[in-house]
C-alpha positions in Angstrom: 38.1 164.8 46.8 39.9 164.5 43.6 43.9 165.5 43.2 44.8 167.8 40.7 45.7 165.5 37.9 42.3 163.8 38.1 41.1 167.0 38.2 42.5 168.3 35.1 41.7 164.8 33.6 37.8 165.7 34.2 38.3 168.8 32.8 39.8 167.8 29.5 37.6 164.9 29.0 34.0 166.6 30.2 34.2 168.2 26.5 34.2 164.9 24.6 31.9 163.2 26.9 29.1 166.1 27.0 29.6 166.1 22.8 29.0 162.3 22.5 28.3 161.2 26.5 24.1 159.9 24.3 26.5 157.6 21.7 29.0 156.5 24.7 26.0 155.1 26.9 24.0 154.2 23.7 26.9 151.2 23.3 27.7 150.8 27.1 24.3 149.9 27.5 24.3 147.6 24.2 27.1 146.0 25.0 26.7 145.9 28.8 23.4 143.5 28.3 24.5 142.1 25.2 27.4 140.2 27.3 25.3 140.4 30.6 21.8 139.8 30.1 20.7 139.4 33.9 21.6 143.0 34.0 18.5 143.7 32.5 16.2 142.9 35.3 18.1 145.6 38.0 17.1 148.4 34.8 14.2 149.7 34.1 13.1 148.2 30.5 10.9 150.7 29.8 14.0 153.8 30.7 16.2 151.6 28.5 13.8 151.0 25.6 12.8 154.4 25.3 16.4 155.8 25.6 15.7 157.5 28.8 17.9 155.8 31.2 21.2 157.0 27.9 19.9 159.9 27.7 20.2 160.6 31.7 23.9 159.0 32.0 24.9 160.5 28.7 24.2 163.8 30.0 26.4 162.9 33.4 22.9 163.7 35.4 24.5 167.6 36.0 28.0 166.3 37.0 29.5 167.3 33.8 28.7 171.1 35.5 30.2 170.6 38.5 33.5 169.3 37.0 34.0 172.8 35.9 
């Protein structure tokens, strides 16, 4: 369970990240196999090529909804 500061961190953040969470994982994603390319082969290439697997985190996967 989270304490009431991280709660209240969730909640102030959860704005920013559901307005730009698709640019955030855009880059994590970049960057993360940029610097560590034997990621790649635990992702699914075709998720990240088509933007599918930025698109899911980016969007929190619904637990941007239950931060609220």
């Amino acid at each position: 369970m989270l304490n009431l500061a991280q709660r209240d961190l969730v909640r102030a953040t959860a704005p920013v990240l559901k307005q730009h969470g698709v640019a955030l994982t855009t880059h994590f994603y970049a960057r993360m196999f940029q610097y560590n390319p034997e990621l790649k082969q635990i992702f699914n290439e075709g998720n990240q090529q088509s933007g599918a697997q930025q698109q899911a985190a980016g969007h929190g996967g619904g637990c941007l909804r239950r931060a609220y």
